[in-house]
N, C-alpha and C positions, 0 to 999 in steps of 0.2 A: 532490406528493412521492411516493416510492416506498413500496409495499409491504415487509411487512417478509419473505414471500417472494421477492420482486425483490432485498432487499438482500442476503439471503443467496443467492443463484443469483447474483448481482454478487462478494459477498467468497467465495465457493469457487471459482466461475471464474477469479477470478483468483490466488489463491492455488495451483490446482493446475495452471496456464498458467506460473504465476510458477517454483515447484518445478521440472518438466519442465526449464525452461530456464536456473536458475538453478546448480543444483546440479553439471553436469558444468562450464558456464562457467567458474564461481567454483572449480574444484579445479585446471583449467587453470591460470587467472590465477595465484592466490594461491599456488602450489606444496602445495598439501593433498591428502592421498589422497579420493579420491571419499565415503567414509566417513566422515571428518570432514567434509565441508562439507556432505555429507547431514544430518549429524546439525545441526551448524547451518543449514542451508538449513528444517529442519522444525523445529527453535524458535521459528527468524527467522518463520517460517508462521504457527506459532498467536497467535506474540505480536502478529505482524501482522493476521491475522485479528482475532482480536479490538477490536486496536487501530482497524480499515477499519470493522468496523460501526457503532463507537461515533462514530469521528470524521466517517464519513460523514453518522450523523444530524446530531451538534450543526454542522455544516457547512451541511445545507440548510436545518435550522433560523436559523443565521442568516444564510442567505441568504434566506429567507422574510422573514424580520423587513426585512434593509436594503433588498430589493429588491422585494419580495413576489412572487418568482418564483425556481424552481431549480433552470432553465434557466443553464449556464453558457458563459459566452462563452469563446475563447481564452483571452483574460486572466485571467479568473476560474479556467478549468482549470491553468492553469500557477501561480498563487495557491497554487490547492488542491492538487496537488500538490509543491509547496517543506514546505507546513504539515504535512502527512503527513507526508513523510521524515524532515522534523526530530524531529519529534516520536517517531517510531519509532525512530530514530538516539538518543535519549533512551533510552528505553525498550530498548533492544537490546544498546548500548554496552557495558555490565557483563559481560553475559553472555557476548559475544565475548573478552573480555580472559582473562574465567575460564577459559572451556572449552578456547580457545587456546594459554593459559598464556604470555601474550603483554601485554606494558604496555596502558595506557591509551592513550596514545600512535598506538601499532602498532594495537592495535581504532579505536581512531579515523581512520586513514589506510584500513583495511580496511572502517571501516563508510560512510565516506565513497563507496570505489570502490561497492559493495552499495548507497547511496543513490543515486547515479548512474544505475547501471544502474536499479535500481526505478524512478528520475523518468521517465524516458522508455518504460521499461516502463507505469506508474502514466500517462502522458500519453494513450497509444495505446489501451491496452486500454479505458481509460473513454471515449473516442473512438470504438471502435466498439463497443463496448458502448450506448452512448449512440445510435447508427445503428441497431443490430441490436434493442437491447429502447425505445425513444423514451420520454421521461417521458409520460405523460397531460396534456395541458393541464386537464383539469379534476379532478385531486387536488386536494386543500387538506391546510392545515396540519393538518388534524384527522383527514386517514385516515393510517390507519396502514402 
């Protein structure tokens, strides 16, 4: 398993790779001045930050458990990233509706486009993240 160094150099890398690109895209897209989707583009950040380290442990955690390895194959990456967004798209949905001052609805089509891009965002960067830093074959469940 990874260190808890490595997870955090993992969830800021990509959090401030994500920001960089997400923040002028999404003001194009969506018709929002730069400054509003800043502002949500750096909610969407923490809350997802937070959300990536926690859910990346209990993720290799049980992938330890079913596989007893966390090593992930295609299949498993594309898994683990659907289970991410969703759950972020949970956790995120409100906040877009609020700040937007926009239906649930309307956040939900909106946070749909913003899950999207992240999957495949969220596919690639753990792709070569996963090239560039390689898990240790001999971590176990019990380093940290």
């Amino acid at each position: 398993m990874r260190t808890t160094k490595d997870r955090i150099r993992h969830t800021l890398g990509f959090e401030i790779i994500g920001l960089i690109i997400f923040a002028p895209v999404a003001a194009l897209a969506f018709g929002y001045n730069m400054f509003e989707m800043g502002i949500m583009a750096v909610v969407g950040s923490v809350i997802a930050t937070v959300w990536n380290y926690f859910y990346n442990i209990l993720f290799d955690h049980a992938m330890l458990r079913l596989r007893g390895d966390v090593r992930k194959t295609t299949q498993i990456r594309i898994y683990h990233a659907f289970l991410f967004e969703g759950g972020l798209l949970t956790l995120f949905l409100p906040i877009i509706a609020w700040h937007l001052s926009i239906t649930l609805w309307q956040a939900f089509t909106m946070g749909v486009a913003m899950s999207a891009f992240y999957l495949v965002y969220a596919f690639v960067y753990n792709l070569l993240y996963d090239k560039v830093f390689p898990v240790p074959s001999t971590l176990t469940a019990g380093t940290n």
